[in-house]
N, C-alpha and C positions, 0 to 999 in steps of 0.2 A: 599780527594779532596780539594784543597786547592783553599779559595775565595778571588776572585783579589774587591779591596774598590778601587771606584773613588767617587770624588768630582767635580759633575758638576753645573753649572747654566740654570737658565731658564733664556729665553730671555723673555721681557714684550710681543712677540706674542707668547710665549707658550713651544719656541722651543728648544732641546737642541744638544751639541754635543756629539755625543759616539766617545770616548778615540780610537786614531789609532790604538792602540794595538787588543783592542777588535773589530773594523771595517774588521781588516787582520782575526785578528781568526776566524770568522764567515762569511769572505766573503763578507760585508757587502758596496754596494758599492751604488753610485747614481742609485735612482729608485728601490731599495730594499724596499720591504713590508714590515712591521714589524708589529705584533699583541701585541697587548699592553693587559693583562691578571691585573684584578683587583681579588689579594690574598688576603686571610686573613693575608700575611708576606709583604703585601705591591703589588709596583708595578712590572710584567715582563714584559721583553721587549722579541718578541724573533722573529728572522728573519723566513717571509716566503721564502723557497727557488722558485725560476723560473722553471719550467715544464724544460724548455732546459737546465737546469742545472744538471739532471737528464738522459740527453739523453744517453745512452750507459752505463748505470749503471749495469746492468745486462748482460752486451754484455758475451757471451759465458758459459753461466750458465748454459743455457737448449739450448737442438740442435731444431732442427726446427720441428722432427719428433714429440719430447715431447710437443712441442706447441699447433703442430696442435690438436693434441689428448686433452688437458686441454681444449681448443678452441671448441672443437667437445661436452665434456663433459659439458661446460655448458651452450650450446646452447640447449642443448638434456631437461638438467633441466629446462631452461625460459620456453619452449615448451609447 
């Protein structure tokens, strides 16, 4: 796995920019959430993705009869 090093700056409010490179890789666009994770190897940064970005992720994976049936099963368990 090979680790890409940038060198950025903080602005005096705090702020910084992520390198275009890594912005495309991750998707990473205005209005992107990002969790900021305090490591014991320092700081992560890591995009959360948007619900609608996600939409059709699974499209044709399972057919609708498998559904209903998983759907059925754990209604039966909440019960």
């Amino acid at each position: 796995m090979e680790i890409l090093k940038f060198k950025i700056t903080v602005t005096p409010k705090g702020q910084i920019k992520i390198p275009e490179e890594l912005r495309k890789k991750y998707a990473i666009r205005k209005g992107t959430m990002i969790e900021v994770l305090d490591s014991t190897e320092g700081l992560i940064l890591k995009p959360i993705p948007k619900m609608e970005d996600w939409a059709g992720t699974d499209a044709g994976k399972y057919s609708y009869a498998e559904m209903v049936k998983q759907l059925d099963n754990l209604r039966k368990r909440w019960r």
